[in-house]
Z-matrix of the N, CA and C atoms (Angstrom, degrees):
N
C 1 1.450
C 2 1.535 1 108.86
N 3 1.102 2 131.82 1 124.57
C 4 1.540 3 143.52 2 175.31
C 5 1.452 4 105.84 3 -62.23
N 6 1.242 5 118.95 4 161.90
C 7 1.318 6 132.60 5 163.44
C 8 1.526 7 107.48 6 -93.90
N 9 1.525 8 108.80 7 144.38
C 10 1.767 9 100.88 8 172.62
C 11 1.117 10 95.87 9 -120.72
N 12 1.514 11 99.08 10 159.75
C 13 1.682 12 117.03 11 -139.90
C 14 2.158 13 88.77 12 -149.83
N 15 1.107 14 119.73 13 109.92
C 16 1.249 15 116.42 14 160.18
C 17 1.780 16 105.68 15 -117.56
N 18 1.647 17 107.87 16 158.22
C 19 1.348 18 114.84 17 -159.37
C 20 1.569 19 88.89 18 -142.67
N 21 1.878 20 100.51 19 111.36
C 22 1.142 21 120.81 20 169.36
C 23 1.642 22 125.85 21 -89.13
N 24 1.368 23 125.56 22 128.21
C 25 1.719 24 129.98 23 -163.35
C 26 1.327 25 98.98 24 -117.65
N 27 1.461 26 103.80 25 128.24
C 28 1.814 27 122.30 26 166.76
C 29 1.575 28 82.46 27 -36.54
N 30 1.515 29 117.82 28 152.31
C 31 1.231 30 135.89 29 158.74
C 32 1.186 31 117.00 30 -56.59
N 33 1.793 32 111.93 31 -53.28
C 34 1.496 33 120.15 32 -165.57
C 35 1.694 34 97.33 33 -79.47
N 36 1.064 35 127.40 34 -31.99
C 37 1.735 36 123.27 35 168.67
C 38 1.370 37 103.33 36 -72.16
N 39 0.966 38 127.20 37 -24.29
C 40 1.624 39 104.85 38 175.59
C 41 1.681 40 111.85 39 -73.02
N 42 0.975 41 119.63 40 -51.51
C 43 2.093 42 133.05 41 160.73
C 44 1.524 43 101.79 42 -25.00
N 45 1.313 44 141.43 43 -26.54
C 46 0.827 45 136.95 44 -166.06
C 47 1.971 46 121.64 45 -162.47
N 48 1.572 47 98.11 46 27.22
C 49 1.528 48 122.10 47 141.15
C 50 1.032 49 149.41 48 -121.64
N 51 1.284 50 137.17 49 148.58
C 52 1.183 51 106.59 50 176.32
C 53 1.676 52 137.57 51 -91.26
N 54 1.589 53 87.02 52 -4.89
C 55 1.487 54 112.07 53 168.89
C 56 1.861 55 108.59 54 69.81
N 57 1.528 56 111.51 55 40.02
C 58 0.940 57 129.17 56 -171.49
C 59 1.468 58 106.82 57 -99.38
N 60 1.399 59 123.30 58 -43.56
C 61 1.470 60 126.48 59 149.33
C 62 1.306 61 139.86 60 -32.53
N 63 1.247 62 107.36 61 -48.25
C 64 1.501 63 129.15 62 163.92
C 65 1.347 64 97.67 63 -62.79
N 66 0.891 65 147.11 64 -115.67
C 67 1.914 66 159.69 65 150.35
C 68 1.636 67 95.98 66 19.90
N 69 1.060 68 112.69 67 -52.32
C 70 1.730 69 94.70 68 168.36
C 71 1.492 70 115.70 69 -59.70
N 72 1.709 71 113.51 70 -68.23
C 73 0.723 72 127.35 71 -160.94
C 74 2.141 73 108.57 72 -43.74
N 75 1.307 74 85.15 73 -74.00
C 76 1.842 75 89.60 74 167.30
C 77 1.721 76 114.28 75 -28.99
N 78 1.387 77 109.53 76 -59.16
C 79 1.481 78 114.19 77 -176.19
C 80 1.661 79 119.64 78 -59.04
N 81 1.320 80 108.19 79 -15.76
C 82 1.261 81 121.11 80 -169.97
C 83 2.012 82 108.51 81 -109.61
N 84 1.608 83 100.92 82 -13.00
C 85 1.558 84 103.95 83 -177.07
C 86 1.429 85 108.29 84 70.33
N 87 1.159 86 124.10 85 16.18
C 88 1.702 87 142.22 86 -174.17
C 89 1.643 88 105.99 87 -76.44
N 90 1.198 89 106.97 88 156.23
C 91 1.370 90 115.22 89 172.02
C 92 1.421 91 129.46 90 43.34
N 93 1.853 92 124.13 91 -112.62
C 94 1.133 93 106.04 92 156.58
C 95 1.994 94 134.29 93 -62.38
N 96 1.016 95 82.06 94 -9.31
C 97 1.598 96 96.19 95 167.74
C 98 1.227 97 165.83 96 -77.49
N 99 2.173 98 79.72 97 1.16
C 100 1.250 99 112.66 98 -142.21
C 101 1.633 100 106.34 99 -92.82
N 102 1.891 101 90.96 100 -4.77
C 103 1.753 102 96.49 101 177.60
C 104 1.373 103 112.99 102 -100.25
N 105 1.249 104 125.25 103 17.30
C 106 1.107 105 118.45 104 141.53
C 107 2.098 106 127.76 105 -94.87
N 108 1.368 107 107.68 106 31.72
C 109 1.353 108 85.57 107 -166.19
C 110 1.553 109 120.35 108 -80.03
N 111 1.886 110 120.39 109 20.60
C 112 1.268 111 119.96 110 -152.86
C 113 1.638 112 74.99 111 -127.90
N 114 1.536 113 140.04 112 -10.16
C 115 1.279 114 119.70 113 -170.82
C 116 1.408 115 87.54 114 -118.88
N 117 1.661 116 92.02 115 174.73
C 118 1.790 117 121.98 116 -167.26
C 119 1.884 118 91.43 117 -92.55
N 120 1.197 119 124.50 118 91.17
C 121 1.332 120 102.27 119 153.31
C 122 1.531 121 132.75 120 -133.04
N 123 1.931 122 114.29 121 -175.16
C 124 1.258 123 113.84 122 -135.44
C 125 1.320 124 91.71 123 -119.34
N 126 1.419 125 125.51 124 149.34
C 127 1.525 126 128.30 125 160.57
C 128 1.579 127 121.48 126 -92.23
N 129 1.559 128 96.93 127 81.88
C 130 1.990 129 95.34 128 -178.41
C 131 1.786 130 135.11 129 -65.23
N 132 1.567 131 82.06 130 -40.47
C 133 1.953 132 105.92 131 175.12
C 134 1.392 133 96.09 132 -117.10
N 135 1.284 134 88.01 133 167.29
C 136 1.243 135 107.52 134 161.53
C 137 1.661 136 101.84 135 -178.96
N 138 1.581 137 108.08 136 96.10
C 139 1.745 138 118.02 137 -177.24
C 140 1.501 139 113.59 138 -136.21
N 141 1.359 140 86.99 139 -170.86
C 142 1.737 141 101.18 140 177.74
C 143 1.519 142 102.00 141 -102.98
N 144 1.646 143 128.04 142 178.24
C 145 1.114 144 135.87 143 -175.43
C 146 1.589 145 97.12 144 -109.89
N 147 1.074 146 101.28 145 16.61
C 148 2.076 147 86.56 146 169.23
C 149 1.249 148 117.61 147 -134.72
N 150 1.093 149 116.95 148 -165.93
C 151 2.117 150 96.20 149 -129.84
C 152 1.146 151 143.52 150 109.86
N 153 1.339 152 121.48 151 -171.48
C 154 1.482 153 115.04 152 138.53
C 155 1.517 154 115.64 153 -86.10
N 156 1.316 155 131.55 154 115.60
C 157 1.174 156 160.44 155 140.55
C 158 1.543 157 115.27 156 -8.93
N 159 1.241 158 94.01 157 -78.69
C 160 1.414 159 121.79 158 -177.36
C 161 1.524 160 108.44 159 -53.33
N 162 1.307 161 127.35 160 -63.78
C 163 1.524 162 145.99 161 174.08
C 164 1.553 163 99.23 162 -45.87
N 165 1.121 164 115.67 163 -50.02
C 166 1.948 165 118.92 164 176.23
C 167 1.269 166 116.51 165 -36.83
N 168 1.582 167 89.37 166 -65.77
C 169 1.423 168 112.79 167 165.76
C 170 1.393 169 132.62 168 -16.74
N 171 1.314 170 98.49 169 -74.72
C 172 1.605 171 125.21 170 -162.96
C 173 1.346 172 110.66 171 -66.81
N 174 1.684 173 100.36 172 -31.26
C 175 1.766 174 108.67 173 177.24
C 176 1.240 175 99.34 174 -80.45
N 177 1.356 176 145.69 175 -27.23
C 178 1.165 177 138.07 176 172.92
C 179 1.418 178 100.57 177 -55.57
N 180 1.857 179 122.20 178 -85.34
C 181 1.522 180 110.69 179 176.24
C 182 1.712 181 122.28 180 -18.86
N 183 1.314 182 119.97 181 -51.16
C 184 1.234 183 122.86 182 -142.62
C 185 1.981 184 97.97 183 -83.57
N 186 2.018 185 103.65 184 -18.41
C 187 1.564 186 97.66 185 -178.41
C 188 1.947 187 95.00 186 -93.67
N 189 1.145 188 110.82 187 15.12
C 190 1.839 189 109.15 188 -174.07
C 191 1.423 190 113.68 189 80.40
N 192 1.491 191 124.42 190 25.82
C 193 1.366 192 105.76 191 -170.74
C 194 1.604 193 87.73 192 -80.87
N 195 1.112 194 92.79 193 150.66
C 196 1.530 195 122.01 194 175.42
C 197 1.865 196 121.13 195 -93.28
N 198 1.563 197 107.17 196 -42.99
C 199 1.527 198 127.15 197 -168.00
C 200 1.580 199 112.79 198 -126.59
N 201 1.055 200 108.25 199 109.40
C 202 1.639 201 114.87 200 174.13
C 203 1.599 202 117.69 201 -86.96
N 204 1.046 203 125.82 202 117.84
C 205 2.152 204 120.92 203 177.75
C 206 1.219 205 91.64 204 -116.95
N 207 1.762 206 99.87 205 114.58
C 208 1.336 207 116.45 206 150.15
C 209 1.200 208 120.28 207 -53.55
N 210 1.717 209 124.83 208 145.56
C 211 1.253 210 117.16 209 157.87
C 212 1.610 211 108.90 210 -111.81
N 213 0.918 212 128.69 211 172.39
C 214 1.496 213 133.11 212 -173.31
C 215 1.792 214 98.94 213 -92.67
């Protein structure tokens, strides 16, 4: 069974990334990612922090993510 893994982006860094770093990095088990390199895991989210918050959230619980990585 995989771990699910969604990856939350400052709003104002998302306007002006492409969030291609992150998406490597995960795909590659790189960096912050790098403690998973012995488990199977899944990419569920992948958003900004503005919005509703809360609603993000809940869809996260409701697909099983387990682990949230901030991005700056």
């Amino acid at each position: 069974m995989s771990k699910k893994i969604a990856v939350l982006v400052n709003e104002d860094t998302m306007q002006r990334c492409s969030c291609g770093g992150c998406l490597k990095a995960f795909m590659n088990k790189a960096d912050s990612f790098e403690r998973y390199a012995d488990e199977d895991i899944e990419l569920v989210g992948f958003t900004h922090s503005g919005g509703n918050l809360a609603k993000k959230i809940e869809s996260f619980k409701k697909k099983g993510v387990t682990t949230v990585h901030l991005s700056t």
